[in-house]
C-alpha positions in Angstrom: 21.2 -6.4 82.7 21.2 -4.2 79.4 22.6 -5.7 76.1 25.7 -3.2 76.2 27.2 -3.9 79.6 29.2 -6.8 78.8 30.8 -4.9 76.0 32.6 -2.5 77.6 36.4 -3.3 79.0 36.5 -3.0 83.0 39.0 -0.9 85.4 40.4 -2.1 88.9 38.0 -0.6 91.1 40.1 2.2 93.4 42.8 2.0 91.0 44.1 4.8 88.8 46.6 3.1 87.5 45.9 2.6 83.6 45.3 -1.1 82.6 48.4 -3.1 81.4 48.4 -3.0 77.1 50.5 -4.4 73.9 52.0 -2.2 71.7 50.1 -3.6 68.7 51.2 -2.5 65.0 48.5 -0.1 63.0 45.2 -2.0 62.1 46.1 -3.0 58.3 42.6 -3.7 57.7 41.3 0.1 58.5 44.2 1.4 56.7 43.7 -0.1 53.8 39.9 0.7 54.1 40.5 4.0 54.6 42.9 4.4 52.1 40.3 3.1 49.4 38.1 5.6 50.7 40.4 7.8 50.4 41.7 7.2 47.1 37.8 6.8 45.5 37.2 10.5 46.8 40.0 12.1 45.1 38.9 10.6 41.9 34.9 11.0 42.4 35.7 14.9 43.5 37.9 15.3 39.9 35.0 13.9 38.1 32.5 15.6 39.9 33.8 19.0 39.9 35.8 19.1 36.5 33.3 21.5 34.7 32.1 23.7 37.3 36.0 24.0 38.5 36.5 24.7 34.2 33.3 26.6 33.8 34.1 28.9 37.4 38.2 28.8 37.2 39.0 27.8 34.2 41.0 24.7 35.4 39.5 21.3 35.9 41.3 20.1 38.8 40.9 23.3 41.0 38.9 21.5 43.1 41.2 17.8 42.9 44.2 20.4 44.0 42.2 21.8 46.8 41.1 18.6 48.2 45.1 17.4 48.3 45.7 20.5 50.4 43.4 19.6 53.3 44.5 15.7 52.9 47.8 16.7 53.2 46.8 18.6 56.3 44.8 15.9 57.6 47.4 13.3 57.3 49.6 15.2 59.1 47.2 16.0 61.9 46.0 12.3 61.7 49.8 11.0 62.4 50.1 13.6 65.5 47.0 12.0 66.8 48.2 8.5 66.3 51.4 8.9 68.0 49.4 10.8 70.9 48.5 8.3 73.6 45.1 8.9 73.6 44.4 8.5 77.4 45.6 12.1 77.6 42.6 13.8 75.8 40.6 12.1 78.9 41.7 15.8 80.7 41.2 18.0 78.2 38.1 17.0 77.4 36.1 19.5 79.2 38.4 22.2 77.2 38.0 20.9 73.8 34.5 20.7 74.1 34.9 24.6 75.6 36.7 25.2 72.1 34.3 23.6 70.2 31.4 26.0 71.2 34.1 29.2 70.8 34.1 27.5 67.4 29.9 27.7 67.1 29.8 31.3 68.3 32.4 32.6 66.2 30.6 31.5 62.9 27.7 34.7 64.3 30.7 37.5 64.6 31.1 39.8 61.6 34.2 39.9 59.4 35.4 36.2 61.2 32.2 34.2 60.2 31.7 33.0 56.6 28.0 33.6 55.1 27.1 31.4 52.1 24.0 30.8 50.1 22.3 32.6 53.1 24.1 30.6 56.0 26.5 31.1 58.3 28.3 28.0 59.1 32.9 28.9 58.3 35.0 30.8 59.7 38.2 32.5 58.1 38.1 34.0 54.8 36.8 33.0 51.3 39.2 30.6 49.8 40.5 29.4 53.4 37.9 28.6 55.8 37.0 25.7 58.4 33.8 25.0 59.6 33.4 24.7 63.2 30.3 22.5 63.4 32.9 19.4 61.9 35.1 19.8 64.4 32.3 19.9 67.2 31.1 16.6 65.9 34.7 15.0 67.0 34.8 17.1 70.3 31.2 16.0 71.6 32.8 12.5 71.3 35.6 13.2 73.3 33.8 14.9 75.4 31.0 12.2 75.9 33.5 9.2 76.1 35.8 11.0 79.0 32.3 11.7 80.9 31.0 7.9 80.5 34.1 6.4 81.0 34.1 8.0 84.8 30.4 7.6 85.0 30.0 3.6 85.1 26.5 2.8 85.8 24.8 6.3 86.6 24.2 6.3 82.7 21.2 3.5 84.2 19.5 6.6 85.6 17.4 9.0 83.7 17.9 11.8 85.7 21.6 11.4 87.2 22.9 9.7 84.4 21.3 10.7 81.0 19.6 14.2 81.4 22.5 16.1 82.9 24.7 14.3 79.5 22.1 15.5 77.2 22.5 19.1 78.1 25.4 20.3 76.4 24.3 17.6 73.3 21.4 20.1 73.2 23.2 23.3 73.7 25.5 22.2 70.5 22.8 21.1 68.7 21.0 24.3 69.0 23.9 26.4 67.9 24.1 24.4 64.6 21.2 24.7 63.9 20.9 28.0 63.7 23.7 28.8 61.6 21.4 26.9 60.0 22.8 23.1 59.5 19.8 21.0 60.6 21.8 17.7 58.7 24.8 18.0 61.4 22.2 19.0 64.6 20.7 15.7 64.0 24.2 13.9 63.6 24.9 15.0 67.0 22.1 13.7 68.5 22.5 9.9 66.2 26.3 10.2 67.8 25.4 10.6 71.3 22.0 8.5 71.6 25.1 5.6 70.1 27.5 6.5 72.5 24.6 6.3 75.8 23.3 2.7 74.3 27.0 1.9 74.0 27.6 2.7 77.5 24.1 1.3 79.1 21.7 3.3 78.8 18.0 1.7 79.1 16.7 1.9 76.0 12.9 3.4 77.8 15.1 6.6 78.5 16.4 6.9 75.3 13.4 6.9 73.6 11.8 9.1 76.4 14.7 11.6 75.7 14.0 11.3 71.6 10.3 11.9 72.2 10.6 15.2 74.2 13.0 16.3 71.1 10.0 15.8 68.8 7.9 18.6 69.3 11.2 21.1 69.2 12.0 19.3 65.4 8.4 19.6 64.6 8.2 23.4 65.2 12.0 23.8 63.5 11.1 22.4 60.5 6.9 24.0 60.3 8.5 27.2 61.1 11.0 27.6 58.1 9.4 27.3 54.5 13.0 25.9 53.3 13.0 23.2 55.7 9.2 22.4 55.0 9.8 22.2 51.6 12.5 19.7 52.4 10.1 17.1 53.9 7.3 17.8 51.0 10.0 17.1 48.4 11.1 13.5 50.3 7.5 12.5 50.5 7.0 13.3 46.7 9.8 14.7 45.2 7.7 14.1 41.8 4.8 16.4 42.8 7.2 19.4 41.9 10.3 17.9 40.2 11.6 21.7 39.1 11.7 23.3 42.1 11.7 21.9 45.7 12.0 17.9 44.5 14.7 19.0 41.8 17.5 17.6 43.8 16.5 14.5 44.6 15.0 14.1 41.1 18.3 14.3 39.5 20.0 12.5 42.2 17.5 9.5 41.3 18.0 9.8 38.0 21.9 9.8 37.9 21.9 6.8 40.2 19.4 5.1 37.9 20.9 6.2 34.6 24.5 4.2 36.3 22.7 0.8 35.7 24.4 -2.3 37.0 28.7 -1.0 36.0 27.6 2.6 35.1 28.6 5.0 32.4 32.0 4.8 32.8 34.3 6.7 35.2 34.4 10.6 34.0 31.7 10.3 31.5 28.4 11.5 34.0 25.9 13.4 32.7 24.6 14.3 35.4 27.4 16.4 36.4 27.2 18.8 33.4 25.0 21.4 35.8 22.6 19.2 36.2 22.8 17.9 39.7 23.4 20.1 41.9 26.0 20.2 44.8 27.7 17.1 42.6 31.3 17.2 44.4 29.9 18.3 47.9 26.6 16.6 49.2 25.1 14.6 46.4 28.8 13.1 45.1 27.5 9.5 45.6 24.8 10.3 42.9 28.0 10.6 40.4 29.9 8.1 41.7 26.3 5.8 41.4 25.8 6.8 37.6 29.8 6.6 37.1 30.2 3.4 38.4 26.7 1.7 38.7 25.4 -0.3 41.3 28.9 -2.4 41.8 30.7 0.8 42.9 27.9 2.3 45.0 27.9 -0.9 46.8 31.8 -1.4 47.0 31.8 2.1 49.0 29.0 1.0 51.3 31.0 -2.5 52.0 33.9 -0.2 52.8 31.7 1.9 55.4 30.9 -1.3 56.9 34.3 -2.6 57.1 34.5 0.3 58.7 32.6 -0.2 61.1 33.2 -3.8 62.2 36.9 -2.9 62.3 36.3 -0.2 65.2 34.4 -2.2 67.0 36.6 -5.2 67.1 38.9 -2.6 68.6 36.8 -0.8 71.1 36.4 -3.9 72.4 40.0 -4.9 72.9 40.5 -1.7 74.5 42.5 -1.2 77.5 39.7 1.0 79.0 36.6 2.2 79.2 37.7 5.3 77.7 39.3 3.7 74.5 35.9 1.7 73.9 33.8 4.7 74.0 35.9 6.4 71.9 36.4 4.5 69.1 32.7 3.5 69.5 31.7 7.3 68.9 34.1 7.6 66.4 33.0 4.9 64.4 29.8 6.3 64.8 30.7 9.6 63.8 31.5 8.5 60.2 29.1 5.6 59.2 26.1 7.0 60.5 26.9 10.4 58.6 27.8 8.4 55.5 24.7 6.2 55.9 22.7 9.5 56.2 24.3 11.0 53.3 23.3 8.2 51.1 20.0 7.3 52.5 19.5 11.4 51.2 20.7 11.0 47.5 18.9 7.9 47.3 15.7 9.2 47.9 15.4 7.3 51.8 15.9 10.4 53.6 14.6 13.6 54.2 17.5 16.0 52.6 20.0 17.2 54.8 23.0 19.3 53.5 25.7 16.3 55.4 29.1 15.5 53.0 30.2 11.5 52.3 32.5 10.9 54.9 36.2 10.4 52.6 34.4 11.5 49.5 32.9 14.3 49.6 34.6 17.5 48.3 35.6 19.3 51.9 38.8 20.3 53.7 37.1 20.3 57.1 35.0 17.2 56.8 38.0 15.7 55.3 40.4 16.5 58.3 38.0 15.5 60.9 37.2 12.3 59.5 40.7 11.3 59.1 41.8 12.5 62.9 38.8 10.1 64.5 40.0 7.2 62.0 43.7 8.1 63.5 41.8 7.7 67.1 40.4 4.6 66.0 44.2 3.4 65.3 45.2 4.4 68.1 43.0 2.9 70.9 44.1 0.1 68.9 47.3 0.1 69.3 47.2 0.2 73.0 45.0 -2.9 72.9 44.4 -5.2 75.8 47.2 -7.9 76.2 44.2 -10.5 76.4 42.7 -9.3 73.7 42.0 -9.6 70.3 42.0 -7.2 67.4 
C-alpha cells in the first residue's frame, strides 16, 4: 500500500456519472490568505521599484500601476475560472497542454518572441508581453491531473504508469530551458514528481526517474559558464562577492541589515541600485530588510496556510480529478515560493523564479491567481461527506 492511496477521493467503478457534491460558499480562509499576499506585493513592488521606476521613467509608481493592470486582469480571469465547473478542463486538457508548447515555440520566432538580457523567454512586444513558460506551469497540471485521474493504479508501474507521464514533463522542460530558464525547468519537474507521489507512485521509481535526470543537469549546468558560475557563487558566494556571488551577497546583506522588525517599510537601502532584480526575483530580500524577520516569517506562514488550505480541499473533493488538481496547484505556488526564498536566502543554488503574489510580474501574477481560483473552485464542489 503506498502512503498516498488513501488520500485520494474514489469514483463508482463503470460509472461516468460525476460524484454527488455541495455547493459550498468560497474558502474564506484562502481568500483572505491570498488577499494578504496579495496586498503585501503591491506594497513590497512600490517599495522595491520606486527609484529605478524614478531613475528609468521618472515616476515612482510606474511599476505599482503596471502591477494593478495585470491584477486587474488576473482577477477577472480568476472569477471566469471560479464560476467554470472545473470538471470541464478534464477534455481539454490534451489541448491546453497543445497550447502551452505553441506558447514555448513561439518565444524562438523572430519579431513575436521577446529577447532580454540575452534570453528569450516573452512573447508580444516591449511594454506588453506574457511569458509562456508561466502559463505552461498551470497547463502541465491540468494536463497531469486529467491523465492521473483516468489512470488509477498504473501510476504503480514504472514503465506503464510513470515513464510514458514523464515524457512530455521532459519535452516542456527542455523547451524552457533553452530559452534559457533553468529556475522554471526544474519547477516542472518539483510539480510533477508532487503530483505522481500524490497519486501513488512508489517512491523507488521516483527516485530512479530523478537519478537518470542527473547526468542531463550535470552536463547543462558544466556546459554553460553562466550557469557554472551560479553553483560556485551558492557554495561561496564570499570567494568573489563583486562578480558572480554579488547577488546573493547583497541579498544576505539586506535580509541581515532588516534585524528582528526591519528598517521600516520604504526606507531599504538595499534597493538604491544595490540589489539587483529588487522588485522581480530577489523582492523578499527588501521585504526581509523592510520588515525584518517578523514580516519575512508572516509571508512564509501565509505560504503555508496556503498550503494546508488546498489540501484540506483536495481531499474533500468530489473526484479524483479535483484532488489532483488542487494538489498540483498548491504545488505550483509553494514550492516556487519556497524556491524563490531558499535562493535570496542563500539555501539555494540561484534560479531566476519570481515570489508567487509578490513578485513584480503580470504573467506570474495572472497564473498564480487562476490556480488559486482552481483551488476555490474544486472547493466549492466539495464532497457532501466531506469536510473543508
Amino acid at each position: 500500500m503506498h502512503s498516498s492511496a488513501t488520500l485520494r477521493p474514489r469514483e463508482t467503478a463503470g460509472s461516468s456519472r460525476l460524484p454527488s457534491y455541495a455547493a459550498a460558499p468560497l474558502d474564506t480562509v484562502l481568500f483572505t490568505v491570498v488577499a494578504a499576499l496579495v496586498g503585501i506585493g503591491l506594497v513590497m513592488v512600490f517599495s522595491a521599484s520606486s527609484a529605478t521606476a524614478y531613475a528609468e521613467h521618472g515616476d515612482i509608481a510606474y511599476y505599482l500601476k503596471r502591477q494593478l493592470v495585470w491584477l486587474a486582469v488576473g482577477l477577472a480571469g480568476a472569477y471566469a475560472v471560479y464560476r467554470l465547473p472545473y470538471q470541464r478542463l478534464k477534455a481539454f486538457a490534451p489541448y491546453i497542454l497543445l497550447a502551452a508548447f505553441v506558447g514555448l515555440g513561439l518565444v524562438f520566432v523572430p519579431h513575436i518572441g521577446v529577447g532580454v538580457n540575452g534570453g528569450r523567454r516573452w512573447i508580444g512586444a516591449a511594454a506588453i508581453s506574457v511569458e509562456p513558460s508561466e502559463f505552461a506551469k498551470l497547463a502541465l497540471v491540468i494536463y497531469l491531473s486529467a491523465v492521473l485521474s483516468a489512470r488509477g493504479e498504473r501510476i504503480t508501474s514504472l514503465v506503464r504508469g510513470l515513464v510514458p507521464l514523464c515524457v512530455p514533463v521532459a519535452l516542456m522542460a527542455v523547451l524552457v530551458l533553452k530559452e534559457p530558464d533553468m529556475g522554471t525547468a526544474s519547477l516542472l519537474l518539483f510539480i510533477a514528481f508532487a503530483l505522481f507521489f500524490a497519486a501513488g507512485a512508489r517512491v523507488v521509481h521516483l527516485v530512479a526517474v530523478a537519478l537518470t535526470t542527473v547526468p542531463f543537469a550535470a552536463l547543462t549546468v558544466l556546459a554553460s559558464p553562466y550557469r557554472r558560475a551560479r553553483i560556485f557563487a551558492f557554495v561561496d558566494p564570499w570567494k568573489d562577492p563583486l562578480n558572480t556571488g554579488f547577488h546573493i551577497v547583497q541579498s544576505l546583506l539586506a535580509l541581515g541589515s532588516g534585524g528582528l522588525f526591519g528598517v521600516g517599510l520604504g526606507a531599504s537601502r538595499a534597493k538604491f541600485f544595490y540589489l539587483p532584480e529588487q522588485y522581480t526575483d530577489f523582492i523578499f530580500s527588501v521585504l526581509g530588510e523592510e520588515l525584518g524577520l517578523i514580516g519575512t516569517l508572516a509571508v512564509i506562514a501565509l505560504f503555508i496556510t496556503l498550503a494546508y488550505r488546498a489540501i484540506r480541499i483536495a481531499l474533500a473533493a468530489p473526484d479524483r480529478f479535483g484532488f489532483f488538481l488542487a494538489v498540483g496547484c498548491a504545488a505550483m505556488i509553494t514550492i516556487q515560493a519556497f524556491v524563490n526564498i531558499g535562493v535570496v536566502s542563500s539555501s539555494w543554488p540561484v534560479t531566476g523564479v519570481p515570489l508567487p503574489f509578490i513578485s513584480f510580474g503580470g504573467s506570474s501574477l495572472v497564473v498564480n491567481l487562476l490556480a488559486v481560483a482552481l483551488i476555490a473552485n474544486v472547493g466549492r464542489h466539495r464532497r457532501i461527506s466531506g469536510r473543508a
